[in-house]
Structure formats: C-alpha cells, structure tokens
N, C-alpha and C positions, 0 to 999 in steps of 0.2 A: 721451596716455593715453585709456584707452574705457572709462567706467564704467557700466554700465547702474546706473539708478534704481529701489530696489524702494518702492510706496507702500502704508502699511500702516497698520490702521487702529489696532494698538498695535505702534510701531518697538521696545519696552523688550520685550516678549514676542517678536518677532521675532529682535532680537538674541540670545537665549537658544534658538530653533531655530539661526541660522545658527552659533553657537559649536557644537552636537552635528557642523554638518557640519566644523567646524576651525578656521570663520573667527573671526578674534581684529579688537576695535576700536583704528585705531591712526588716532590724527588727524584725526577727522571721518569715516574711511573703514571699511568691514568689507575685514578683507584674507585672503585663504590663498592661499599660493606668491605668481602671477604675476597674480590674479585680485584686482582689486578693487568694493568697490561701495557705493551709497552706501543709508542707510536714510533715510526720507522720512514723518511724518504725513499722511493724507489719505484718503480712502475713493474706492475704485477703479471704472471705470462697469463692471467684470468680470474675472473672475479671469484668462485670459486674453487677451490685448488684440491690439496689434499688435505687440509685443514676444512673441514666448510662451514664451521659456527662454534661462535661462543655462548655459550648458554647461561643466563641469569635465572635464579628463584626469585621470586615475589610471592609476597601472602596474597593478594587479591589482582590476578591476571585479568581482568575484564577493568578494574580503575586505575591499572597502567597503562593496559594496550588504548583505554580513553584519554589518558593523561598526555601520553606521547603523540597522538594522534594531532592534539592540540596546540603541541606543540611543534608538528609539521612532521612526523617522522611517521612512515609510510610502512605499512601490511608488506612482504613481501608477498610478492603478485605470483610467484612459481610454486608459492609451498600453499601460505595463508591466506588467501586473497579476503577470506571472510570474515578473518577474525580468531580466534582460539577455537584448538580442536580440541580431541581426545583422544589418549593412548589409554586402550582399557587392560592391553595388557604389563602395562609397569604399574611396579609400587604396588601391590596389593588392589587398590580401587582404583588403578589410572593415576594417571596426571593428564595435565590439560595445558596445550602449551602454543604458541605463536610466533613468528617468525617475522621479523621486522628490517627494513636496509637499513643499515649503520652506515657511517664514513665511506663514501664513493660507493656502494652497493651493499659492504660487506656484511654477513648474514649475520644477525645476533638474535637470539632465541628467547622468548622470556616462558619458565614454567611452573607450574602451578601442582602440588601433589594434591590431589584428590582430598585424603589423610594427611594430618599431620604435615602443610607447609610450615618450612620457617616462616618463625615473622619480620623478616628483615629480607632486604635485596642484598642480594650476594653471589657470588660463585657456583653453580650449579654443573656444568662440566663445559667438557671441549669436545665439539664434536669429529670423529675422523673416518671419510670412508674408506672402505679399503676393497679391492678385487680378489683379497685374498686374507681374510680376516685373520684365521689363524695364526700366520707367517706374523701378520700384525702384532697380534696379542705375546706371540711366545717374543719378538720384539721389545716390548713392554716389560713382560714378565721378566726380560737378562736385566733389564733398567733398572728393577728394583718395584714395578709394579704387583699390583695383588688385584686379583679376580673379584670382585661383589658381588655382582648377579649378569645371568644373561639370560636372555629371552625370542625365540622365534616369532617372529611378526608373521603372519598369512596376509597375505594382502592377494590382488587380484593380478599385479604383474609377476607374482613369486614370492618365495617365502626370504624374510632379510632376519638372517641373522645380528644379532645387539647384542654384544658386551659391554659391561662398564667394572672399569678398572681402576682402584685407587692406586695415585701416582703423587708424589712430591706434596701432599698436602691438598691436593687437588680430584678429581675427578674425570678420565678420560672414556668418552662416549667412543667404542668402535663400533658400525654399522655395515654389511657386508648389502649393497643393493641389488637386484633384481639380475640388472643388467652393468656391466663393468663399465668404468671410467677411466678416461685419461688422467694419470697422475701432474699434476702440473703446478708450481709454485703459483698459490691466489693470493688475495690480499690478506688472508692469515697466512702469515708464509713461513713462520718458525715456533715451534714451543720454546721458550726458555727456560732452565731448569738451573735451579741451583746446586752448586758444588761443580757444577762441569770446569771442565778446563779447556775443549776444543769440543767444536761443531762435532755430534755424532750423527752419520748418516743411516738411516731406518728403510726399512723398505717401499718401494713404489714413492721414493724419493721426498720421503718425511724426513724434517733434519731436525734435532735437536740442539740446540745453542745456549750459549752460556751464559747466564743470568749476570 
C-alpha cells in the first residue's frame, strides 16, 4: 500500500477540508475509493515540497470540480485558475485534469482520461518533481518500482520529461520541470509504504516511511 503523508499544522481542520472532497476517517487513515492517506501534526518548510500533489480519478471532472466548488473548495490559482485542462499527450486521447487547494493549500489533482475513465473516485497517482528525474526513477526502480509509460511534454518554457511508475499498489507521477527546484519537505511530506521497517532516504530529500 502507498500512502502519501499530508502535514498539517491543524490535522482536526484538515480532516473537515478532506471530508468536502469525500474522504471519510477509517482507522488511523483518510480514505475515498482506492486512495488512502495519512494526516500528520507539524509545520511544513512550504507548501509545496518534493511531493507536490495527490492526484484523484473521477469519471466526470466538470461535475466535481462544480461539486467542490460548492462546496467552498477553490481552483488552484498557479496551475488552474480556469477550471480543467488538457494533456493531449497522455493516455492515448489525453486526459483532462484540475488542480484544487486541499487542507492549508495542499495541492490535490482531480483527473479525467479522455478514454476509458474509471467510474469511481479513487487513487490516480502521486505526483513528484524532480531536478534529476532519472537519479529519481532508477530510486524507485531499487524499491521494487516498475516503468508504465513515459512521455515528453514540449511546452513553451522547455521540454518536461514524465514518468509514471507502478509502486506498492499505487501509482507514482515523476515530472522533471523546465527550470530546477528547491527540494524542500511541503505539506506532502512523506510517502508511506508498506513492509518498511525505517525511514528510507531517496534523493533531493524524498523520504520513504513506514506504513
């Protein structure tokens, strides 16, 4: 199981965003569909770190991102200010996807495949960027991770490499951006993975923790 860690600097007002997105607390864990995660006390070095989103599927992204809206939960203003976009190069015909502030900012993604959505909200991936993607992935790949697809994006600040890698049951989004970042513990601030025994430390200060 692959749980991202969200840390927050009140988890009790937290939990009262993540229930408008659906998730309900069952045993230690926030859960909705196939997606779980864990909430955590602590004060973050920034809002986004080296984790930078949690990404949900939904079959119909236009009557959640209105659902939520309704329910007070806001467009992220730096990715989606408009509403759902499109990546034409995933998935065969695209996906279509939106970016929303969770608990204290934290970024969560909802997306839409063009083709063949599930029809259930669930688990979709974790997103992670990296200054050095490969270093990343071959990272992943000692863990016990496996390659699915990868894809170059051209965009107009540079071309971003994307990996997605299956991991623990789960889904990990690596992104390599234009321009490098500070690696920095944000409010995803740990994946947890089952079977660990001690915190393993990843590169550009990705940590793995024990479920």
């Amino acid at each position: 199981m692959l749980v991202p860690e969200l840390m927050l600097r009140s988890p009790e007002e937290g939990g009262k965003v993540l229930e408008r997105f659906g998730f309900r607390a069952d045993g230690g864990l926030w859960r909705l569909g196939s997606q779980a995660l864990k909430l955590v006390g602590g004060e973050a070095e920034g809002r986004h770190g080296r984790i930078d989103h949690l990404a949900l599927t939904v079959p119909d992204i236009d009557a959640a991102v209105a659902a939520l809206a309704a329910s007070g939960i806001a467009l992220d203003a730096q990715i989606t200010p408009g509403g759902p976009e499109l990546i034409q190069e995933f998935w065969g015909d695209g996906l279509r996807f939106a970016y929303l502030s969770g608990p204290e900012g934290a970024r969560i993604e909802l997306c839409q495949r063009v083709t063949g959505a599930p029809g259930e909200v669930g688990h979709d991936h974790v997103g992670i960027p990296c200054n050095d993607i490969a270093a990343m992935q071959d990272f992943f790949t000692a863990q016990g991770a496996h390659l699915t697809a990868a894809v170059d994006l051209s965009r107009p600040e540079g071309t971003i490499p994307v990996s997605f890698l299956s991991f623990q049951g789960g889904v990990i989004e690596l992104f390599q951006p234009a321009s490098a970042r500070r690696a920095a513990r944000g409010l995803w601030s740990r994946l947890l993975v089952s079977g660990l025994h001690a915190p393993v430390q990843g590169p550009e200060d990705l940590i793995l923790g024990p479920l």
